[in-house]
N, C-alpha and C positions, 0 to 999 in steps of 0.2 A: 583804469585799464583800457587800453586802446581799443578798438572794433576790433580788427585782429586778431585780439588774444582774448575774443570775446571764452568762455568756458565752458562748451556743450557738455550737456549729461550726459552719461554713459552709452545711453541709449537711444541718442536723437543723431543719428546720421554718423557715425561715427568712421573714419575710415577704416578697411580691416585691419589686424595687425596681428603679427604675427606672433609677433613675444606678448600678444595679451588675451591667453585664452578665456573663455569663459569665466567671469569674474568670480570665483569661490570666496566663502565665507572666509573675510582676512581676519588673523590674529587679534586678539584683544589690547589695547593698547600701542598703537602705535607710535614711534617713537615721535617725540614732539620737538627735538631740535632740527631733525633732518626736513620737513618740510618746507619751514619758512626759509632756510637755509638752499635748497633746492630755488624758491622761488626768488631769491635775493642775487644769488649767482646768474641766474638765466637773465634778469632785467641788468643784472651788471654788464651782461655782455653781451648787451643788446639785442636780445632777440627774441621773438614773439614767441608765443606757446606752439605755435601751428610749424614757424621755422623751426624752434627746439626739438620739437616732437619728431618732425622729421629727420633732422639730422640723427638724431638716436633709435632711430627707428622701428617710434612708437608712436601710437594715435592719439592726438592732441588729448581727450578725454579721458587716456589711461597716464600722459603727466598731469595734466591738470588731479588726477587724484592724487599722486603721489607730491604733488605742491599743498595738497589741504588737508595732507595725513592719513584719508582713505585706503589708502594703499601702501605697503608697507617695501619697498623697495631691495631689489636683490643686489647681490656681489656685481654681476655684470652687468644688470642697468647702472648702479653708481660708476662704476671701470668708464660706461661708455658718455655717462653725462658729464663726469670730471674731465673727459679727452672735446666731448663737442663746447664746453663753458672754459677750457683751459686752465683747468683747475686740478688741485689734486681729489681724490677720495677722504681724506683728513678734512684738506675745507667743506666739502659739500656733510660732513658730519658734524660739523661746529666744532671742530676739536682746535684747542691751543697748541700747536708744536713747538712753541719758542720750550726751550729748556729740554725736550727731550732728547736723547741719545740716536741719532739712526743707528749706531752698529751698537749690536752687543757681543763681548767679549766671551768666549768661551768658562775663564774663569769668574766671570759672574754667575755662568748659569746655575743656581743653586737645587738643586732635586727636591721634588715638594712629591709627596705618597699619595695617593688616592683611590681608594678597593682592589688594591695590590698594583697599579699602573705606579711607575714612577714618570715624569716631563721634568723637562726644564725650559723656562720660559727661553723663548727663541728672539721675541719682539718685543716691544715698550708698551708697558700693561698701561690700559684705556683708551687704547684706540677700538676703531670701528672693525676690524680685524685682530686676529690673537693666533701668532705662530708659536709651534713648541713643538720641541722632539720630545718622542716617548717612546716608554719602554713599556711593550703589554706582555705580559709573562703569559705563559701556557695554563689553559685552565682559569684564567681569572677573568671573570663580566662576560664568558660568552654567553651567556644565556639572559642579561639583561638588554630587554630589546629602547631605542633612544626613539625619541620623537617631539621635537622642538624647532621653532625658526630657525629661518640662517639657511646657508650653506657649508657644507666642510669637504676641504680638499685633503686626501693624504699622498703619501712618496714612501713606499716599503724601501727602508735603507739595507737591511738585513733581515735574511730571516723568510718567513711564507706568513700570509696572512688570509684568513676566512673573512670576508665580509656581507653582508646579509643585507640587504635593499629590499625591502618590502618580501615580492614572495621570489625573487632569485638570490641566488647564493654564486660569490664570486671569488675565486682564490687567485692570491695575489700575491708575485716574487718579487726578488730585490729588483729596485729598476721601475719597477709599474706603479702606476697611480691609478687615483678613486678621484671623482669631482663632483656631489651629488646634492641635496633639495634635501634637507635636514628636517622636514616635514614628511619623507617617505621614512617609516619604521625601520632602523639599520641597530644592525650590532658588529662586534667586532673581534674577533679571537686570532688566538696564535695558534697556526699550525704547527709548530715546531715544541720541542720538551726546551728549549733555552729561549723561546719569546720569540718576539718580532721589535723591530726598531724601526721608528716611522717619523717621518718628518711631516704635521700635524697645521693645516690653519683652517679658523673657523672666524666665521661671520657671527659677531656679538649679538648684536640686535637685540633681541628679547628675550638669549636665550641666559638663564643664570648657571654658576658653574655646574652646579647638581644635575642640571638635564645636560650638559655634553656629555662627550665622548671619554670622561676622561674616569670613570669609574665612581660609585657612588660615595657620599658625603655621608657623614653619621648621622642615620634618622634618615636617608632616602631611602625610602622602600620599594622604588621602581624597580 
């Protein structure tokens, strides 16, 4: 590694940064494809920790953690590394796309049930994102509260939706969206006695299907 891209510690001179507050306790397990894969695209494209950093505008020692796994990387840090590397979000996730579909057809979308929620996959299952529309009937999982990595974005298509973000509560019509940090305590219910209909993406990462949003699996007790 060059002088340059020499890899200060957290805590030796670090420049400020904005998008790196206070480093809290990260997640257990961090994913192990995304790192060297982060650090593999940045030297492909030529440029040092210190230029990367800045370009995405982050402090050299907060990518340098997310190049050696320490840190576990969001929706819009990846958006912003795949635009400064020229890359997509698929590559910086080590994912294969040869063979998958980008569009999916409406008559694919097959209805899969889960603690009264019906979805239908919207996007090609094993990517580093997971879109799907859903159906949350009135009365069902408002009362189970979620707390897992990631981020999840939603789009109320139809319908009034309750949403619950730690300690505020937000009510949401057709038209509106939620964009929020899958590690603040959220739940989700239908205003309405015929449901709500939402157009659903969430940040995989480490979260398995039983902790999203999507209604509890046999044997979750959360």
């Amino acid at each position: 590694m060059s002088s340059s891209e020499t890899e200060r510690p957290s805590g030796a001179g670090s420049p400020a940064d904005p998008a790196d507050p206070a480093d809290p306790a990260d997640p257990a397990g961090a994913l192990p494809a995304v790192a060297p894969q982060l650090r593999a695209l940045r030297r492909q494209a030529s440029l040092t920790l210190e230029t990367a950093a800045r370009a995405a505008g982050l402090s050299p020692a907060h990518l340098s953690r997310l190049e050696t796994g320490q840190r576990q990387p969001s929706l819009p840090m990846l958006l912003t590394l795949a635009r400064v590397y020229g890359t997509t979000v698929s590559e910086l996730l080590g994912e294969t796309v040869a063979g998958r579909d980008a569009v999916v057809r409406a008559a694919d979308m097959e209805p899969t049930a889960a603690g009264g929620w019906t979805y239908w996959q919207a996007g090609a299952s094993g990517r580093g994102m997971q879109a799907l529309r859903v159906h949350v009937p009135y009365g069902s999982q408002g009362d189970i509260v979620r707390v897992h990595p990631g981020e999840e974005w939603l789009h109320v298509l139809r319908g009034r939706l309750r949403l619950r973000l730690g300690d505020a509560t937000h009510r949401l019509a057709a038209g509106d969206s939620a964009h929020f940090d899958s590690l603040t305590p959220h739940r989700i219910a239908a205003e309405d006695h015929d449901g709500v209909d939402l157009l659903f993406v969430h940040t995989l990462l480490q979260s398995p299907t039983a902790a999203l949003c999507l209604g509890p699996t046999p044997g979750d007790a959360s």
